[in-house]
C-alpha positions in Angstrom: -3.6 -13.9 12.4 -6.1 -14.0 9.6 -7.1 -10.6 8.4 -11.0 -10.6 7.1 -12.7 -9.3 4.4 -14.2 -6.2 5.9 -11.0 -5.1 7.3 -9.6 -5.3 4.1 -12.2 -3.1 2.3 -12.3 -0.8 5.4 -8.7 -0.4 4.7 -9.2 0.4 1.1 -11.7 2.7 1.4 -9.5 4.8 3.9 -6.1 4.6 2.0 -8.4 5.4 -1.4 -10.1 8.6 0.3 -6.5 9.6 1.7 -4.8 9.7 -1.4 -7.9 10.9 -3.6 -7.8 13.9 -0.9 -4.0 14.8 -1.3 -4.2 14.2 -4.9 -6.7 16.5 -5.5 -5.6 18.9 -3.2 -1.8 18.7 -5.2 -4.0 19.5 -8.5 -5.8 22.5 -6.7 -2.3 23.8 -5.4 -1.0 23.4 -8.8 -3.7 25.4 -10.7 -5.5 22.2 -12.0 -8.9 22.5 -11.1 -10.1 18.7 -12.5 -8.9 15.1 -12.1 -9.6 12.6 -14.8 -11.1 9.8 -14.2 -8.5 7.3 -15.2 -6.3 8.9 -13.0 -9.0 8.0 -10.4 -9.2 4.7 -11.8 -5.2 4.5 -11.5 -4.8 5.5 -7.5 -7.8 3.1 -6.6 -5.4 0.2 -8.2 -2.4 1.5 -6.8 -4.3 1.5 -3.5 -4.9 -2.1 -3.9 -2.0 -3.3 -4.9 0.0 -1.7 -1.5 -2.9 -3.3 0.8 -2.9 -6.7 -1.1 0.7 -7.1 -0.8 1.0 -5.7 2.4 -1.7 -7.7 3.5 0.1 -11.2 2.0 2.9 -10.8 4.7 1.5 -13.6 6.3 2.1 -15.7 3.2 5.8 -14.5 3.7 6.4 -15.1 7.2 8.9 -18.0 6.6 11.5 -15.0 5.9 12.8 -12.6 8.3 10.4 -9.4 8.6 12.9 -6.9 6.6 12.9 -9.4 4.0 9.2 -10.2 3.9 9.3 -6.2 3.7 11.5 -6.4 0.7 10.0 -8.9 -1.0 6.4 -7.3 -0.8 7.7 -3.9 -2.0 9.5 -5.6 -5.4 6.3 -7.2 -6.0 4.3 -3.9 -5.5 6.6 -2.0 -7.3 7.0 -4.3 -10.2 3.1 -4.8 -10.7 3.3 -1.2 -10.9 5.6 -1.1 -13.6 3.6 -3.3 -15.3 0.3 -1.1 -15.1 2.2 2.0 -15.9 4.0 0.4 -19.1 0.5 -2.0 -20.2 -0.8 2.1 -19.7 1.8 3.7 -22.2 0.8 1.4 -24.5 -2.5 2.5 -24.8 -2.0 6.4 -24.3 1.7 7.0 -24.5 3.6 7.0 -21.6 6.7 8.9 -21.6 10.1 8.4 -19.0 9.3 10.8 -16.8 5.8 9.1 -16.3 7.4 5.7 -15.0 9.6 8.4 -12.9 7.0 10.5 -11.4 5.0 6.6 -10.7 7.8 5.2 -8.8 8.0 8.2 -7.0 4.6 8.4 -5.8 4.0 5.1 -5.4 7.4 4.6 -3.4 6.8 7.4 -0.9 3.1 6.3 -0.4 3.7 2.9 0.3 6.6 3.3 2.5 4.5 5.9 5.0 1.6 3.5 4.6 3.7 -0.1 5.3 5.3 1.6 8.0 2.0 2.4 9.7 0.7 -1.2 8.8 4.0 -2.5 10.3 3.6 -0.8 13.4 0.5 -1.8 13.9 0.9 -5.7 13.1 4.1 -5.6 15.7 2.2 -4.1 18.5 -0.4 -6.2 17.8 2.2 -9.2 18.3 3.5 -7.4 21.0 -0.2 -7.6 22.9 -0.7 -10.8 22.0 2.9 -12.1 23.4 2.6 -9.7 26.3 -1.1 -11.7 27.0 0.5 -15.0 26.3 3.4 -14.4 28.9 0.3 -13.6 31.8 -1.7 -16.9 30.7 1.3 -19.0 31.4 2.0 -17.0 34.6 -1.2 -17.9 36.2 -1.1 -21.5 34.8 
């Protein structure tokens, strides 16, 4: 099953609005009234680097689904770590940073790979399900 483009962006935009929202809704609760842009800049990556790997299960599917799973978190998680430690070069990022960025990028992508994972195993539930009736009337 070949995911297209516009799905992909649709996806994006969603996820990006969804966090953007709770984000600055965390900053309001916590008596920050503005969001900078390169935290902005930050979730939108962040957002993109869940759906693309997410989206690359297919590229994965030799491997049993928890370990596709597995695999596309490490890779997530790890570009991550990259992004947050090419960012401390540049500003200063401190241990707490790469703390408080696995945290929140852990608990976001799990919530949003488990909605993505139920929705790709119903889908191949439907699609076996429709299969089964084909071969029944044949």
């Amino acid at each position: 099953m070949k995911k297209k483009i516009p799905e992909l962006l649709l996806v994006l935009c969603v996820s990006y609005s969804i966090v953007s929202l709770i984000n600055a809704t965390l900053c309001l609760i916590n008596g920050r009234e503005s969001i900078s842009a390169l935290n902005e800049i930050r979730i939108l990556v962040w957002c993109c680097v869940a759906i693309g790997t997410l989206y690359s299960h297919n590229l994965l599917s030799r491997f049993s689904p928890l370990t596709t799973m597995v695999l596309q978190y490490v890779i997530a998680i790890s570009i991550i770590m990259t992004s947050i430690y090419i960012e401390g070069k540049i500003s200063g990022v401190n241990l707490e940073g790469y703390i408080e960025g696995f945290v929140s990028f852990t608990l976001l992508y799990v919530i949003g790979g488990a909605i993505y994972y139920i929705h790709v195993f119903s889908e191949a539930k439907r699609d076996n399900k429709l299969l089964q009736e084909i071969r029944k009337k044949s």
